[in-house]
C-alpha positions, 0 to 999 in steps of 0.5 A, a space after each residue: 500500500 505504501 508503495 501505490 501511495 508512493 507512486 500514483 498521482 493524485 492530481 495537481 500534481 502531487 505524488 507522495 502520499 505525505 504531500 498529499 497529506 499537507 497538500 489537503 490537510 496542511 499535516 503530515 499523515 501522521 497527524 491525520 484524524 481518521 476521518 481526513 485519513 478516510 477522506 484520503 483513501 476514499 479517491 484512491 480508485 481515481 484520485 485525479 478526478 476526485 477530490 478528497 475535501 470538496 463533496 460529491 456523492 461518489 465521495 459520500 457514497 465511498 465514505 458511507 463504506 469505508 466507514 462501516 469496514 472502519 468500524 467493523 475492524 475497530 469497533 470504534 465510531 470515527 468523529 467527523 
């Protein structure tokens, strides 16, 4: 996974998932909530067109998921 990170563009031209990070979120990826690091994951199927911090329902609907499998796995409820 590190790697895919690492390697895809995920528009404007920024590669590295820890540029990715401060590009969007102005932190390092260790300083995500779960939430941003969920919004982050959300437009990996196509991030050059889909934006992790403006709304869209393909966003929401990838959300709803990604959500109930992080709950699944933690058993704890993600603060929005």
């Amino acid at each position: 996974m590190e790697l895919y990170l690492n390697v895809i563009e995920c528009g404007n031209g920024i590669f590295v998932a820890e540029m990715v990070s401060r590009y969007y979120f102005n932190k390092g990826c260790s300083e995500l909530t779960a939430d941003e690091a969920l919004h982050l994951s959300a437009v990996l199927p196509n991030p050059r067109r889909y934006s992790p911090v403006k709304s869209s329902r393909f966003l929401e609907e990838r959300l709803d998921v990604l959500y109930i499998k992080y709950y699944r796995n933690t058993n704890s409820k993600i603060t929005k």
